[in-house]
mmCIF file of the C-alpha atoms, coordinates in Angstrom:
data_MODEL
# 
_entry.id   MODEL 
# 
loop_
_atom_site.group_PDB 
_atom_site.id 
_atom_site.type_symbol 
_atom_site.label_atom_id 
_atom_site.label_alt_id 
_atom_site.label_comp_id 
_atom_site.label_asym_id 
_atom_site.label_entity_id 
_atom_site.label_seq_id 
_atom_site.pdbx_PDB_ins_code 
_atom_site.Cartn_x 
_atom_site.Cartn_y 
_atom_site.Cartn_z 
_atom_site.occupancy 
_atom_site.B_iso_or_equiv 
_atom_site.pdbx_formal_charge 
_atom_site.auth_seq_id 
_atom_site.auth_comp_id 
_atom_site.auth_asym_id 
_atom_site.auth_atom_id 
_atom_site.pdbx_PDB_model_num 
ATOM 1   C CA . UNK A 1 1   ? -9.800  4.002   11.703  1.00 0.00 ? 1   UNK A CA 1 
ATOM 2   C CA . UNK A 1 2   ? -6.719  5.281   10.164  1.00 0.00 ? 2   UNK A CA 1 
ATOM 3   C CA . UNK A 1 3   ? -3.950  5.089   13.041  1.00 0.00 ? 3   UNK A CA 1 
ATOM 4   C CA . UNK A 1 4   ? -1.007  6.850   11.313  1.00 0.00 ? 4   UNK A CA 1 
ATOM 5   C CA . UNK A 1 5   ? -0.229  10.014  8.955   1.00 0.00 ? 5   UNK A CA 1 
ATOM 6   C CA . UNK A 1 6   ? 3.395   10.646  6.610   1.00 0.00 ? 6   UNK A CA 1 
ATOM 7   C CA . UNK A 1 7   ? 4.866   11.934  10.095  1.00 0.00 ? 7   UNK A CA 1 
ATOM 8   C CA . UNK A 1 8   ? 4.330   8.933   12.687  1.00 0.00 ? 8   UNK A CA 1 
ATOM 9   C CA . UNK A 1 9   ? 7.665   6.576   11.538  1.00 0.00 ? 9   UNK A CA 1 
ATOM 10  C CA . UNK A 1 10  ? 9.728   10.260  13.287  1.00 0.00 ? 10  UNK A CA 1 
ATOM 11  C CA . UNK A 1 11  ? 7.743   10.563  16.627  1.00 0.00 ? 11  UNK A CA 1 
ATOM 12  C CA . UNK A 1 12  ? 10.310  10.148  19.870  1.00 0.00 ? 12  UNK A CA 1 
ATOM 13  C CA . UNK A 1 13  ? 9.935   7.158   21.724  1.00 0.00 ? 13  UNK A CA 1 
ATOM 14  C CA . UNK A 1 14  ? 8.126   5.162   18.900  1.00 0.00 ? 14  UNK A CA 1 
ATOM 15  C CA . UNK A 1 15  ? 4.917   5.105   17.299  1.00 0.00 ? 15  UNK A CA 1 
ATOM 16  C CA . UNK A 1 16  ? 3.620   1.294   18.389  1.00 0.00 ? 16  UNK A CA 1 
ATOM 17  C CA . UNK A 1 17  ? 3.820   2.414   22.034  1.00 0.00 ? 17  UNK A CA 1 
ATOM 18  C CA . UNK A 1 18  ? 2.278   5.843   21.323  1.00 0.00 ? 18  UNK A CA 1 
ATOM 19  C CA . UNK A 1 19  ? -0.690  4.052   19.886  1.00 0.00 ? 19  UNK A CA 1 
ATOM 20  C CA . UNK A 1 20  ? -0.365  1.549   22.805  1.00 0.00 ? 20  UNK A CA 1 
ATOM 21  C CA . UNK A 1 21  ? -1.061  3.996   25.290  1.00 0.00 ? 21  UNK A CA 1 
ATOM 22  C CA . UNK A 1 22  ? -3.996  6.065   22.938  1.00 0.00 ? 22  UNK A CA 1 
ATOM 23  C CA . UNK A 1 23  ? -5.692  3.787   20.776  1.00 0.00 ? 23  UNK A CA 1 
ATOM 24  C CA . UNK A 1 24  ? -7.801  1.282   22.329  1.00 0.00 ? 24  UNK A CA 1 
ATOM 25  C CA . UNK A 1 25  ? -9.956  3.912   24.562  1.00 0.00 ? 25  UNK A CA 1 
ATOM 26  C CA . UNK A 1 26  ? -9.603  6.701   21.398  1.00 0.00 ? 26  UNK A CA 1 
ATOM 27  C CA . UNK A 1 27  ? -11.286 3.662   18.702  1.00 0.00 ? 27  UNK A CA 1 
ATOM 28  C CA . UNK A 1 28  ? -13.594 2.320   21.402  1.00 0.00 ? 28  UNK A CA 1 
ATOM 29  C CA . UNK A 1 29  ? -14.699 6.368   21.402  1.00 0.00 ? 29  UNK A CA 1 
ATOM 30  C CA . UNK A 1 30  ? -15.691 6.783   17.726  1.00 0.00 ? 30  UNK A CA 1 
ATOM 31  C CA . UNK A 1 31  ? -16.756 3.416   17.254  1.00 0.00 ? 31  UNK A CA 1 
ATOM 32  C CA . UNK A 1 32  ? -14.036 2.158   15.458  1.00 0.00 ? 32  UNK A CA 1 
ATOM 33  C CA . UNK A 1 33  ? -14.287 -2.167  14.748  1.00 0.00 ? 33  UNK A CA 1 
ATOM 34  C CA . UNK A 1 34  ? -10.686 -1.692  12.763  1.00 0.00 ? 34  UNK A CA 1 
ATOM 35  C CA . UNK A 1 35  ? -7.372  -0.159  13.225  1.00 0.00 ? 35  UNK A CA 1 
ATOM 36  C CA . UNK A 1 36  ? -5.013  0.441   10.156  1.00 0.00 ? 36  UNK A CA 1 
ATOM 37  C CA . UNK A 1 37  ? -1.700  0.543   11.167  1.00 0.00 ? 37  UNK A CA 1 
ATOM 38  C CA . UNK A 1 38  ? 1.551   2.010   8.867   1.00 0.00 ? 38  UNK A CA 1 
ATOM 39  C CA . UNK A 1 39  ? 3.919   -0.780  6.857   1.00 0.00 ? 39  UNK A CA 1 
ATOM 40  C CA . UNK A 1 40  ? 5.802   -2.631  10.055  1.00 0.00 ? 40  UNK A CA 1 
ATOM 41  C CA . UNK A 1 41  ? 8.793   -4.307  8.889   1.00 0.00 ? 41  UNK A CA 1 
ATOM 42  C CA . UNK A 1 42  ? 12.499  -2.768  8.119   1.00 0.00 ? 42  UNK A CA 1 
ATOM 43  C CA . UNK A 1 43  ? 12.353  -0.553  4.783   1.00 0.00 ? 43  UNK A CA 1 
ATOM 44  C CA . UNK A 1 44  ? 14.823  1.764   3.487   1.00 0.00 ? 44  UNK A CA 1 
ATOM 45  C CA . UNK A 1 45  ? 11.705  4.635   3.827   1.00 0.00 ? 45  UNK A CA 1 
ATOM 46  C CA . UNK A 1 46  ? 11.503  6.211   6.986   1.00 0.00 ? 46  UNK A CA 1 
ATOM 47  C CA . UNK A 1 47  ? 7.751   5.589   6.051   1.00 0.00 ? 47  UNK A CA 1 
ATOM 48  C CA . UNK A 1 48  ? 7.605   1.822   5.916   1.00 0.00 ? 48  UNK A CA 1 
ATOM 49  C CA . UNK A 1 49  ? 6.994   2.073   1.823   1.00 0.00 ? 49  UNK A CA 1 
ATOM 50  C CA . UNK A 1 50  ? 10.455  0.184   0.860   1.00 0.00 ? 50  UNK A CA 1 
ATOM 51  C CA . UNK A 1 51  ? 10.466  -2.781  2.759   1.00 0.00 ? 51  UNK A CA 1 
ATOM 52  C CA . UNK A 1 52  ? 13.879  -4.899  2.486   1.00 0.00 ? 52  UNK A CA 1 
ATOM 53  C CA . UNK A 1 53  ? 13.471  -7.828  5.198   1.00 0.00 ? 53  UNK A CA 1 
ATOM 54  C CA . UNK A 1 54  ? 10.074  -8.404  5.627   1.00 0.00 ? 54  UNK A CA 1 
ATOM 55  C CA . UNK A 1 55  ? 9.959   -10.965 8.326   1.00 0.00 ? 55  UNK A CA 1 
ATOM 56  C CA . UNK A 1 56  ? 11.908  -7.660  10.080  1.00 0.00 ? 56  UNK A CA 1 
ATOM 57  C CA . UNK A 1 57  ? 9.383   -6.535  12.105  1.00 0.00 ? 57  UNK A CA 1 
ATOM 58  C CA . UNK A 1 58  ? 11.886  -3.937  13.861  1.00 0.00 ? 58  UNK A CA 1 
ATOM 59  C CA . UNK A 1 59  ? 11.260  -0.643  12.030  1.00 0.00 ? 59  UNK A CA 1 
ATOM 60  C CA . UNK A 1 60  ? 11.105  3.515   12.884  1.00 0.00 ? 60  UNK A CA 1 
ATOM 61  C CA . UNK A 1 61  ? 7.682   2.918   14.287  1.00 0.00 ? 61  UNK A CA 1 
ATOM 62  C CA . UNK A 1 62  ? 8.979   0.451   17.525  1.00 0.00 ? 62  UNK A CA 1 
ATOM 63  C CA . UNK A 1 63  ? 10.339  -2.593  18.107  1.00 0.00 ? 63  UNK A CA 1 
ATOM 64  C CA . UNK A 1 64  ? 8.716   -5.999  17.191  1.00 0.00 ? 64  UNK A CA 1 
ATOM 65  C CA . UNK A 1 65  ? 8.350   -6.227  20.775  1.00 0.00 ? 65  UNK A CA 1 
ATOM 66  C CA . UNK A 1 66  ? 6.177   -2.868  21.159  1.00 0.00 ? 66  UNK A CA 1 
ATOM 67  C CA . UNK A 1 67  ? 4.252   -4.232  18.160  1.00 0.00 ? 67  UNK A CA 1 
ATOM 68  C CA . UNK A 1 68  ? 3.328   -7.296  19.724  1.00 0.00 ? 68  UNK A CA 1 
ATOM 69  C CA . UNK A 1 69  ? 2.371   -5.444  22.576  1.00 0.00 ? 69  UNK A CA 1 
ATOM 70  C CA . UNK A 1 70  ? 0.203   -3.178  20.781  1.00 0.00 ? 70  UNK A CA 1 
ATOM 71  C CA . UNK A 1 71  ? -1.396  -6.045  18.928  1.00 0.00 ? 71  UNK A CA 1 
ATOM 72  C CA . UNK A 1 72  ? -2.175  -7.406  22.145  1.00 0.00 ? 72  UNK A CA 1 
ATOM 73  C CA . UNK A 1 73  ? -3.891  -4.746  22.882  1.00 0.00 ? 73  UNK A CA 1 
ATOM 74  C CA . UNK A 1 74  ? -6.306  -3.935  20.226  1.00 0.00 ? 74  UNK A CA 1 
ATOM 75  C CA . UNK A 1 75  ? -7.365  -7.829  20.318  1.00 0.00 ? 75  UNK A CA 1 
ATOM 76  C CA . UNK A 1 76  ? -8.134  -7.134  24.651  1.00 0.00 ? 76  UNK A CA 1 
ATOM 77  C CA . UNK A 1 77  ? -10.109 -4.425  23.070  1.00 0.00 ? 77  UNK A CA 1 
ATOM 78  C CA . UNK A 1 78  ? -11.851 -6.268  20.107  1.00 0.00 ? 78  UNK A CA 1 
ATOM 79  C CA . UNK A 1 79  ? -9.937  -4.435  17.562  1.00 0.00 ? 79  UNK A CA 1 
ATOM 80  C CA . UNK A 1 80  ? -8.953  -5.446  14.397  1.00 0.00 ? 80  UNK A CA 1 
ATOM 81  C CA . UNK A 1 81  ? -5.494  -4.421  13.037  1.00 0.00 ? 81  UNK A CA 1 
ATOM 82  C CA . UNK A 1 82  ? -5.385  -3.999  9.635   1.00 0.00 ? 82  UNK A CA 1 
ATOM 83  C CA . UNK A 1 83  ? -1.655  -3.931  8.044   1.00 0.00 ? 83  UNK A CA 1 
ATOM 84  C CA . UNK A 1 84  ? -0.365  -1.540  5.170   1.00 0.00 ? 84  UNK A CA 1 
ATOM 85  C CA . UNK A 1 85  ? 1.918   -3.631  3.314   1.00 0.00 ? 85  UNK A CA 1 
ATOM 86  C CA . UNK A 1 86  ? 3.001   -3.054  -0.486  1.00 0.00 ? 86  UNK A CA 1 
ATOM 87  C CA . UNK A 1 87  ? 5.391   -6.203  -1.338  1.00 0.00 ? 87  UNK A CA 1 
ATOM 88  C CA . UNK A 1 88  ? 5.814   -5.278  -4.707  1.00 0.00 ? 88  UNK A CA 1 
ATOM 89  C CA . UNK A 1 89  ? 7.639   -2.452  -3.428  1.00 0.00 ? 89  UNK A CA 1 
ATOM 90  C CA . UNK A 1 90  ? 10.718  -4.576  -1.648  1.00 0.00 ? 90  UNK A CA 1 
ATOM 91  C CA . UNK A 1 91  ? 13.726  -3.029  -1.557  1.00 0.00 ? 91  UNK A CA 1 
ATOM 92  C CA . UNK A 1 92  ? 17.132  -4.905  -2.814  1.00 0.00 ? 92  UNK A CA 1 
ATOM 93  C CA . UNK A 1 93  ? 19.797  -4.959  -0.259  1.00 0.00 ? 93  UNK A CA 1 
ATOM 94  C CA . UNK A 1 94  ? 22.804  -5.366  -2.385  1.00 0.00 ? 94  UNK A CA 1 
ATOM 95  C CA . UNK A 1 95  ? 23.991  -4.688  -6.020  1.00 0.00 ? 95  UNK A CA 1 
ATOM 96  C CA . UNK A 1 96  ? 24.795  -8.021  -8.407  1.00 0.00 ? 96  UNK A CA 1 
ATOM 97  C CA . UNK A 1 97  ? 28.427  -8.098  -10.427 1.00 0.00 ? 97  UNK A CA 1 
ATOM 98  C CA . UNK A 1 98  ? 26.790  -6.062  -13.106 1.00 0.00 ? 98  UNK A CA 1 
ATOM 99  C CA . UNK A 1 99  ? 25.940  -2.869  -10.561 1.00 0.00 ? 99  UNK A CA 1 
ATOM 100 C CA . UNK A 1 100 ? 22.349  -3.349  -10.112 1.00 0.00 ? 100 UNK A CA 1 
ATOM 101 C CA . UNK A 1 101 ? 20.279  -3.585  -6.812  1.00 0.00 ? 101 UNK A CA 1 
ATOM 102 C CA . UNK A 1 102 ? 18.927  -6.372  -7.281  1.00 0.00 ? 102 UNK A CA 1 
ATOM 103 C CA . UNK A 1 103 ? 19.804  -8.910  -4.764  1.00 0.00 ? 103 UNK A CA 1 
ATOM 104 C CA . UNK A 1 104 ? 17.382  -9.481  -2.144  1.00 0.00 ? 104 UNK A CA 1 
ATOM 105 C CA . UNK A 1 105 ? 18.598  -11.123 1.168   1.00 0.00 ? 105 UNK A CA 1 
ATOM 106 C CA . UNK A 1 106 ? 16.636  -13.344 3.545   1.00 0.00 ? 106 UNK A CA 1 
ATOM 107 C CA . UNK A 1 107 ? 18.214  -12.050 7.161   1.00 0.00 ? 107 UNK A CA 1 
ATOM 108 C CA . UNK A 1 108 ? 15.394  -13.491 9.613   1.00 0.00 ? 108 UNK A CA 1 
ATOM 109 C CA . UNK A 1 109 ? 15.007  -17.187 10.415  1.00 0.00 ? 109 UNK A CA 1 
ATOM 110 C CA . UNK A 1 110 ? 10.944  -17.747 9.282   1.00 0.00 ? 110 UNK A CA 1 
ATOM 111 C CA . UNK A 1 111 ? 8.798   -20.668 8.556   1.00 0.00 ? 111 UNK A CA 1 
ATOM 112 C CA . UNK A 1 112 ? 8.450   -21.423 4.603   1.00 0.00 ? 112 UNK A CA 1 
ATOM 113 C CA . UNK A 1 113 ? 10.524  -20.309 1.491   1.00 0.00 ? 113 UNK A CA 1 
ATOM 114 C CA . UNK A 1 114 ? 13.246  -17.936 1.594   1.00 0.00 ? 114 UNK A CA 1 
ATOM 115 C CA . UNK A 1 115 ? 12.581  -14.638 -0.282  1.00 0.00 ? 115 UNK A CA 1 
ATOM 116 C CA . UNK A 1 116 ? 16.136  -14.479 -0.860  1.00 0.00 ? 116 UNK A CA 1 
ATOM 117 C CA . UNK A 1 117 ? 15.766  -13.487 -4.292  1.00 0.00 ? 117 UNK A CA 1 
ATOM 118 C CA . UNK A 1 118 ? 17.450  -12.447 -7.248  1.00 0.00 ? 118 UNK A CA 1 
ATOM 119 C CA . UNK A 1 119 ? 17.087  -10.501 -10.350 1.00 0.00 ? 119 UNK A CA 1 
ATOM 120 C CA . UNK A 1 120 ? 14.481  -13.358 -11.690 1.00 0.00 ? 120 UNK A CA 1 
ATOM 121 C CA . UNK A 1 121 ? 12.422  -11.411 -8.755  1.00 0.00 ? 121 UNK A CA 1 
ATOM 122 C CA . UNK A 1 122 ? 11.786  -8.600  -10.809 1.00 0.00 ? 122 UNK A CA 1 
ATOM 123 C CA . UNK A 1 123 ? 9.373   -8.208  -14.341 1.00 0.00 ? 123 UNK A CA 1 
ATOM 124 C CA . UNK A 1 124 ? 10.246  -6.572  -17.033 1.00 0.00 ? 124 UNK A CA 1 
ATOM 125 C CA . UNK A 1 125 ? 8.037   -5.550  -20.354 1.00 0.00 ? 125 UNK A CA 1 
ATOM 126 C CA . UNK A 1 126 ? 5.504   -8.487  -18.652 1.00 0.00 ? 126 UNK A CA 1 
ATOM 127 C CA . UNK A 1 127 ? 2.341   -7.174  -20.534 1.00 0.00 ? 127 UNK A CA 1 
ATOM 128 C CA . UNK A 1 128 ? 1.266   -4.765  -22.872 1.00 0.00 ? 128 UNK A CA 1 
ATOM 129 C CA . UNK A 1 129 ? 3.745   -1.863  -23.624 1.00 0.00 ? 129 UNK A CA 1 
ATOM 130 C CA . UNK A 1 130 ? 6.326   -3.295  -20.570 1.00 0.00 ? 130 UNK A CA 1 
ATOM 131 C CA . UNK A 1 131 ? 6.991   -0.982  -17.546 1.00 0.00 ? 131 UNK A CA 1 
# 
């Protein structure tokens, strides 16, 4: 079950605790076994499409807080959330010496590697007839 449209990142008072308050009796209703749920983490879209810190999960749909609450919730109700997430489509947070956005900073303690990256992060003419 789709849990989102284009429109849901502007809704007042937050889209995780909208869907806290709907969507376990509404999926239960038509049968749904999965809920997919918008891009969570901070992005430079309103949508959730440009993500910059993606261990972020504070974003225009709620607080990480109201997301945890919401997962909580579709697990009580045997729910699966399903996540939209497009990494390739990170957004840099700051321009390097030459002008470029193309620095990419790591602002959230998180197990594992940093994804501080720089412009070695992105691909250029990688395959057959470049980008």
């Amino acid at each position: 079950m789709q849990a989102f449209d284009w429109q849901s990142s502007s809704l007042e008072g937050g889209w995780w605790d909208h869907l806290s308050e709907t969507l376990p009796g509404l999926a239960k209703q038509v049968g749904a076994s999965h809920v997919w749920l918008p891009p969570f983490t901070r992005s430079v879209s309103k949508e959730g499409y440009m993500p910059t810190q993606l261990y972020d999960l504070n974003s225009r749909y709620g607080t990480q807080a109201s997301l945890e609450r919401l997962l909580q919730l579709l697990s009580e109700a045997g729910l699966v959330p399903v996540a939209d997430i497009v990494i390739n489509h990170r957004s840099a947070d700051a321009k390097d010496a030459e002008g470029f956005y193309n620095v990419f900073l790591d602002l959230v303690d998180h197990p594992g590697r940093s994804i501080a990256w720089d412009a070695s992060a992105i691909t250029r003419e990688d395959g057959p007839g470049g980008y």
